[in-house]
C-alpha positions in Angstrom: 109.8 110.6 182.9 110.6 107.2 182.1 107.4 105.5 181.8 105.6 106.1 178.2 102.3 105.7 176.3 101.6 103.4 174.3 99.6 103.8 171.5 98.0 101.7 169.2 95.4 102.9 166.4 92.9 100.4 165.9 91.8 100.5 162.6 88.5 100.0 161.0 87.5 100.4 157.8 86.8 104.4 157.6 86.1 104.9 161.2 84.4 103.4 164.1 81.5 105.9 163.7 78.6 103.7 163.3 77.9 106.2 160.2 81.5 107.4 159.2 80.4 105.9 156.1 78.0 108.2 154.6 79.7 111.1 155.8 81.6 113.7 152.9 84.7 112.7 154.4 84.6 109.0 154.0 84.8 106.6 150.8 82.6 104.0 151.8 84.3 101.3 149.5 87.7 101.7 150.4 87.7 99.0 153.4 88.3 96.5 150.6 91.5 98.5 149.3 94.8 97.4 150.1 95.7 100.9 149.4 93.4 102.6 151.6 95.0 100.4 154.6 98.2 100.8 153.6 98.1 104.4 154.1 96.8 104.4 157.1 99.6 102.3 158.5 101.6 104.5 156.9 99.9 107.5 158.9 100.3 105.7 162.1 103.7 104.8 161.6 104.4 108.5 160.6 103.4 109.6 164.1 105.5 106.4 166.3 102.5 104.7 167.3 102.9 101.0 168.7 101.0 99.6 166.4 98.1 98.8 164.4 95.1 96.5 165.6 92.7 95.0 163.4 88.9 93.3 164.8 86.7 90.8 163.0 83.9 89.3 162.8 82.6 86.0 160.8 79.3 86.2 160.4 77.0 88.8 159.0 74.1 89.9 160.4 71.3 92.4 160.1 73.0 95.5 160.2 75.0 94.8 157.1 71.8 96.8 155.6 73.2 100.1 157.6 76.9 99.8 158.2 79.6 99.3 156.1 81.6 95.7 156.7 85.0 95.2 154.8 84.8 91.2 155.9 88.9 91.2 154.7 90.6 88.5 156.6 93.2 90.6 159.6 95.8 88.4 158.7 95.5 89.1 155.1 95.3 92.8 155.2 98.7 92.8 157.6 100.3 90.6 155.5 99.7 93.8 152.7 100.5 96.2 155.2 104.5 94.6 156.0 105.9 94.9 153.2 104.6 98.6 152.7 105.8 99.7 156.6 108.7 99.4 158.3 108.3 100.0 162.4 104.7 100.0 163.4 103.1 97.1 164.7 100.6 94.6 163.5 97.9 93.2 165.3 95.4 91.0 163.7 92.5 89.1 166.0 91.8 85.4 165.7 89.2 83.5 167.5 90.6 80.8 168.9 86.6 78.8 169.1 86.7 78.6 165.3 90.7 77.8 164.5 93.3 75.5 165.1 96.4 76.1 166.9 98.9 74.2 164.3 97.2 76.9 161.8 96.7 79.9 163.9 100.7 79.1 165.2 102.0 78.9 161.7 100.3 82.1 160.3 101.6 84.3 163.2 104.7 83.2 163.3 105.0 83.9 159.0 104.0 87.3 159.6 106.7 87.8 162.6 109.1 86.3 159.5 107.6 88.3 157.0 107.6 92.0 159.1 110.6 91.4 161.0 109.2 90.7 164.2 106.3 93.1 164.3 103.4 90.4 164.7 100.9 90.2 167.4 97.8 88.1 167.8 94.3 89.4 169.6 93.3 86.7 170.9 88.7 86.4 171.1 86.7 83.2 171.8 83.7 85.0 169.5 80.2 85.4 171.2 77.5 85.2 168.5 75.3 82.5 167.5 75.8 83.4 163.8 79.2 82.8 164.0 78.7 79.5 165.8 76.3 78.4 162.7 79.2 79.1 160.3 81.0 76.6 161.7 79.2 73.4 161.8 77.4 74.6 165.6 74.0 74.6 166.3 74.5 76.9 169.1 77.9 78.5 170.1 79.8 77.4 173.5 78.8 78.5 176.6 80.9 81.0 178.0 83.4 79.1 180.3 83.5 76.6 178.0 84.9 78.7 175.3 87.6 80.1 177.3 88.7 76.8 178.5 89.1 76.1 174.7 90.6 79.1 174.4 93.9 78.1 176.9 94.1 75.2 175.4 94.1 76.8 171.7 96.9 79.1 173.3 99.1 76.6 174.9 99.8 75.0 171.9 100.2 77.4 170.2 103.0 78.9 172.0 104.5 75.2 172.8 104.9 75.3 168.4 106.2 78.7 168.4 108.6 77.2 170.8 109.5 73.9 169.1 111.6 75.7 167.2 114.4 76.9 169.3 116.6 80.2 168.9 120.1 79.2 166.2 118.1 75.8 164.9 118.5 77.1 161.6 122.7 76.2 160.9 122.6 76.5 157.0 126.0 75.4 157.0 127.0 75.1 153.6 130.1 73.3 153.8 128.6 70.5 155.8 125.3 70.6 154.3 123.2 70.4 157.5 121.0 73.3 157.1 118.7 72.4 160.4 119.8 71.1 163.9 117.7 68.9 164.6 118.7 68.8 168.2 117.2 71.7 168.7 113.7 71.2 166.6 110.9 69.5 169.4 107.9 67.8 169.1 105.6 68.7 171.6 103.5 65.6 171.4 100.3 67.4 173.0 97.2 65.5 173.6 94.2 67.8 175.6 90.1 68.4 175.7 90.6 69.7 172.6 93.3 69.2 170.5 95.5 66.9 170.1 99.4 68.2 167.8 102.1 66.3 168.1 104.8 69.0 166.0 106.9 71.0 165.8 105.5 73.9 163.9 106.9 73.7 160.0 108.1 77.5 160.5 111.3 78.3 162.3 111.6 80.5 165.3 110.5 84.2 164.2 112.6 87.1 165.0 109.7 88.0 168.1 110.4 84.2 169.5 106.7 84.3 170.0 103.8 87.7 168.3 102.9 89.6 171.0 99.6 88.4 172.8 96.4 90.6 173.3 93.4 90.1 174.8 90.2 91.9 175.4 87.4 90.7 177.2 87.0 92.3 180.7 84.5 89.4 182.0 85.2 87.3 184.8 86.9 84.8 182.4 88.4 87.1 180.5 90.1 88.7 183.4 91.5 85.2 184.3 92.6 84.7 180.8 94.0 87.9 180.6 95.9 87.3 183.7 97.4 84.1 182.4 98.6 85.3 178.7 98.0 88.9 177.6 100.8 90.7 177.5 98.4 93.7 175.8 94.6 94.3 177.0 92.6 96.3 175.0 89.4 97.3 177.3 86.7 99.7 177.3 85.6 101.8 180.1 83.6 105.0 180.3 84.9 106.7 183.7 88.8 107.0 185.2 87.6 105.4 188.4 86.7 102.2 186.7 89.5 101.7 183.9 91.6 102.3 187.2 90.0 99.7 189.6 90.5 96.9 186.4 94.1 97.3 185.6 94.7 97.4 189.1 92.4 94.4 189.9 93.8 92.8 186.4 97.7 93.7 187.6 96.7 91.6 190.9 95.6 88.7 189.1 98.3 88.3 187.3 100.8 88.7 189.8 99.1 85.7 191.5 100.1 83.7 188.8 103.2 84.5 189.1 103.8 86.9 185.7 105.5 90.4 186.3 102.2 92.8 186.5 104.2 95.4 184.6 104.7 93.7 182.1 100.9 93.4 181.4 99.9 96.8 179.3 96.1 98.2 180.0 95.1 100.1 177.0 91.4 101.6 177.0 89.3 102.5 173.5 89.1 106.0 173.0 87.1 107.6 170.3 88.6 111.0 169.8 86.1 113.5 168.0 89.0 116.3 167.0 88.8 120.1 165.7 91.1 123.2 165.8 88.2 124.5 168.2 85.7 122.8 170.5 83.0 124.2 168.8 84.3 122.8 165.0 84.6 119.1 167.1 81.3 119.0 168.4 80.1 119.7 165.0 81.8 117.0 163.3 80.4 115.1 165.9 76.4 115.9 165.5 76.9 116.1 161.5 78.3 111.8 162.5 75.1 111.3 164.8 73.0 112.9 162.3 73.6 110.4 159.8 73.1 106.9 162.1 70.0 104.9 160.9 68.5 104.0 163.7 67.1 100.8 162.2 71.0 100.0 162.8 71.2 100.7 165.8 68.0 99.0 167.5 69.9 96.3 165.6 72.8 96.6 167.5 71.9 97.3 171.0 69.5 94.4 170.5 72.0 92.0 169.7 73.9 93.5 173.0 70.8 93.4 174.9 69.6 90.0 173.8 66.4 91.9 173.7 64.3 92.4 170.4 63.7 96.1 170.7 61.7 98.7 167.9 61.0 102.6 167.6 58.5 102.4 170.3 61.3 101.5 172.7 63.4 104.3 171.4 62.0 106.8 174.0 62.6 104.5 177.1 64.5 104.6 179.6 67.5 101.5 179.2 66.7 100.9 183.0 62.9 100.3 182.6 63.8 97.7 180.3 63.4 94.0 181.3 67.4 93.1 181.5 68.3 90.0 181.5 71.1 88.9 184.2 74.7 89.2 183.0 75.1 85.4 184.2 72.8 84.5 181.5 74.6 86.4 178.5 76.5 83.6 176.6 77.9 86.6 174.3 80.1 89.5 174.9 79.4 89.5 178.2 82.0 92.3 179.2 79.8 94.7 176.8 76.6 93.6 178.0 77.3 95.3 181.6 79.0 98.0 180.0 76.4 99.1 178.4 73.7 98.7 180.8 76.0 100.3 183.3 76.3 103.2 181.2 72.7 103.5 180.9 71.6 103.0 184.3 74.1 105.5 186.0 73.3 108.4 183.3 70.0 107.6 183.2 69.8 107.3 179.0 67.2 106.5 176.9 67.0 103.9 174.5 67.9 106.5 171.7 70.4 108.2 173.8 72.4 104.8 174.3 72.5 104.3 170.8 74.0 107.7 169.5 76.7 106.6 172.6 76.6 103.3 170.9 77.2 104.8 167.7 80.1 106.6 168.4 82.4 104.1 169.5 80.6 100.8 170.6 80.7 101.1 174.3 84.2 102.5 174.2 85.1 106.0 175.7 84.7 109.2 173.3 85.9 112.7 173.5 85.4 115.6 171.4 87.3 118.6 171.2 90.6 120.3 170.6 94.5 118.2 170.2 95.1 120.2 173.5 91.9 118.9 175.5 92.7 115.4 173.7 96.2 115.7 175.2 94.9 116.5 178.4 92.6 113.6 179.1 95.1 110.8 177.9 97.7 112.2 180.4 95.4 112.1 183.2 94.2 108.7 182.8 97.9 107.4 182.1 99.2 109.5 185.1 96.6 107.8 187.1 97.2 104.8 186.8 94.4 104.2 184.4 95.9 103.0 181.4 99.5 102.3 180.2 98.1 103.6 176.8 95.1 103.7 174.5 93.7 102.1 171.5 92.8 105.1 169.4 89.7 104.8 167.3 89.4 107.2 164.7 85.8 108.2 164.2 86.7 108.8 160.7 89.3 107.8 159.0 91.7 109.0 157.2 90.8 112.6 158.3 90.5 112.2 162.1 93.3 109.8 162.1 95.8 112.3 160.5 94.4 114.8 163.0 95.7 113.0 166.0 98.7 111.9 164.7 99.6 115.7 163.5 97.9 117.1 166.3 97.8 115.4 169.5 101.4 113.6 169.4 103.1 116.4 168.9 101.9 117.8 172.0 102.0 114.6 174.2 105.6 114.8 173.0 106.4 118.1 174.5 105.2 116.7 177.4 107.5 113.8 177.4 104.6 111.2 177.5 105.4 109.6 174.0 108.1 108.9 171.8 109.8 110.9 169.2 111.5 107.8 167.1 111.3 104.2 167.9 113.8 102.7 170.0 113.6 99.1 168.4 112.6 97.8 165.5 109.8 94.7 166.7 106.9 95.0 168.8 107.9 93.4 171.7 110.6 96.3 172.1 107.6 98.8 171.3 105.7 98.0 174.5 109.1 97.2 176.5 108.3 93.7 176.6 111.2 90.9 176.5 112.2 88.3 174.2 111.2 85.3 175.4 113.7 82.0 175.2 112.2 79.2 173.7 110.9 76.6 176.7 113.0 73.4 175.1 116.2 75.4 175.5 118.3 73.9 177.5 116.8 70.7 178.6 113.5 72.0 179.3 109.8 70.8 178.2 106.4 72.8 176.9 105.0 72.4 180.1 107.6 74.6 181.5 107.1 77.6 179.4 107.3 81.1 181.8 104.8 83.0 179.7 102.0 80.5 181.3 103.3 78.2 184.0 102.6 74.8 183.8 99.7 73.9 181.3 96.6 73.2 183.4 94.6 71.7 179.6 96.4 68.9 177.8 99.6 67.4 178.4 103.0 68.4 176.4 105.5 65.7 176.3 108.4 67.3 174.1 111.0 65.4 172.2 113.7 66.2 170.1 113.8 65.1 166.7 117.0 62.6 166.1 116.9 63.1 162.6 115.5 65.7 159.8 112.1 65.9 159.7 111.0 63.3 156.9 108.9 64.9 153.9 
């Protein structure tokens, strides 16, 4: 078999059990240990897994009362992580409504320096009002609004990465010119929203550009997606739907003209792991034991825009006065994930939040490595998924459990590697080295990642002499 899985372990904290927290297992403080991160890169990397992915969020609400937040900066944390790792990828998310691209650009591109070429950036637009607030909003952007910032942010960002081109770095001693400036660009862009006239201060990184991910499954975030992810992380509860979006995703972006195999659909999966069935679905009601479900009323209202209580907790989700998706200026992916999920099961308001509580809308499985095994090979053999983002439930335990028990047996099967084949990212999920759009004569505008810029206008120029300090 030549086509693999990719496999990326999303990390949080000490798992993305709502209550992994308070259980035995866990040490509640160590999300704000380098240590504690460190080793479980280490774990990852110890079982040839892609890479590791980490959220955030920035603001804090309510259920900071209930549920453990480590509020470390990705980028930070990563940083920590590269010089303690040698192979596995690092993924850190940055919105892209609360940044700048000259910034964004610069810190990416000196932890591709920094790791060898083992950056990647998930890219959000953020969907909460709180966050908006931190950031001298009122309210937050409306939805198409954000992702049309959000192309923008992106454009530059890679027209900086490529400002630098491939051997502009000489260092020739005996000469003393260090830099060709020949081959060092302004950009010179001027959009909606920015305007960066460049180049970026940091040279070329080893990647050319960090890996882009994505992973909003809206409307607009399929059309994003389409454009620049080269990962998607996406949540789905049933083979039949994560199959119909990476096919209808692989569509879009062969309409754009990008290669749609070159566009890798990775699913959340929450596996709940034990040497029997039994032992895994205990685990899993000792977890749902523990939610609070003050938390979770919390949470699901914040999903629902709906201000929910106890009383609702015995309700069906579909009796519930929804509000149309059209009209959610949040995560609107999640919104009709959940109330999906709800209506076609037929849940109560409690029994969406113990779901909820598990993995957050994403898939979960309990049982055995084998049974683990078994369901990642028939979504991936279905055309599914090209891989998953594994979230541990707890973690370090269940993490170590699937990397000592369910790789081994994917393995066997020939579905996953046994060593890495490269030594960046990029070569991790089979995805090529991109030139530099100012080699050879060309501009910004005519970078093949994204066609031809449809925000802003890129007018690159080549530096005649070293960059004055």
């Amino acid at each position: 078999m030549t086509r693999q899985l990719h496999l990326n372990a999303f990390l949080m904290n000490v798992g993305h059990h709502e209550a992994a927290w308070r259980h035995p297992l866990s040490d509640p403080h160590a999300g704000r240990s380098a240590r504690h991160f460190i080793d479980l890169a280490r774990t990852a990397e110890r079982g040839k897994l892609d890479s590791i992915f980490f959220a955030d969020g920035l603001a804090v609400g309510a259920a900071v009362r209930h549920n453990t937040q480590g509020g470390l900066d990705p980028l930070a944390i990563l940083n920590a992580v590269a010089t303690h790792t040698e192979r596995i990828g690092l993924i850190a998310t940055v919105s892209t409504s609360f940044t700048h691209p000259f910034t964004v650009a610069r810190a990416f591109a000196s932890l591709d320096h920094l790791s060898g070429g083992r950056a990647g950036w998930n890219i959000v637009t953020s969907g909460s009002e709180p966050e908006a607030r931190n950031f001298d909003l009122d309210r937050h952007h409306e939805h198409a609004a954000r992702y049309r910032r959000a192309a923008e942010h992106v454009d530059v960002a890679v027209a900086l990465w490529d400002s630098w081109e491939d051997g502009a770095v000489v260092a020739d001693t005996a000469s003393g010119e260090y830099v060709d400036t020949g081959r060092v660009h302004e950009i010179r862009h001027r959009g909606e929203h920015f305007a960066v006239q460049g180049p970026l201060t940091t040279p070329r990184s080893p990647q050319g550009r960090p890996v882009l991910v994505q992973a909003g499954s809206s409307e607009d975030g399929r059309e994003f997606a389409a454009r620049y992810a080269e990962a998607v992380f996406t949540a789905w509860q049933t083979l039949e739907e994560a199959r119909a979006f990476a096919v209808d995703l692989r569509a879009r972006a062969a309409r754009v003209g990008r290669d749609p195999d070159l566009v890798k659909v990775l699913p959340g999966i929450v596996p709940v792991i034990g040497d029997t069935e039994a032992e895994a679905r205990a685990l899993a009601a000792e977890l749902d034991e523990l939610l609070v479900w003050d938390h979770g009323l919390a949470q699901l209202s914040g999903i629902l825009t709906l201000s929910l209580g106890h009383a609702d907790l015995d309700r069906p989700l579909a009796e519930l006065e929804l509000p149309d998706p059209g009209r959610i200026n949040g995560n609107r992916s999640r919104y009709e994930l959940v109330t999906d999920l709800g209506r076609r099961e037929r849940l109560t308001v409690r029994q969406v939040i113990a779901r909820l509580g598990g993995g957050r809308g994403h898939r979960t499985f309990t049982g055995t490595p084998e049974q683990v095994a078994d369901t990642l090979e028939e979504w991936f053999t279905a055309g599914a998924a090209d891989g998953f983002n594994v979230m541990a439930p707890l973690q370090p335990s269940q993490l170590e459990r699937f990397v000592d028990g369910v790789v081994p047996i994917l393995q066997d099967r020939g579905l996953f590697r046994r060593e890495y084949a490269g030594s960046t990212l990029r070569e991790h999920y089979g995805l090529p080295r991109p030139a530099s759009a100012f080699a050879g004569g060309g501009t910004a505008t005519s970078r093949p990642l994204t066609g031809t810029a449809a925000t802003g206008t890129f007018a690159g120029r080549r530096l005649a002499a070293p960059v004055a300090g």
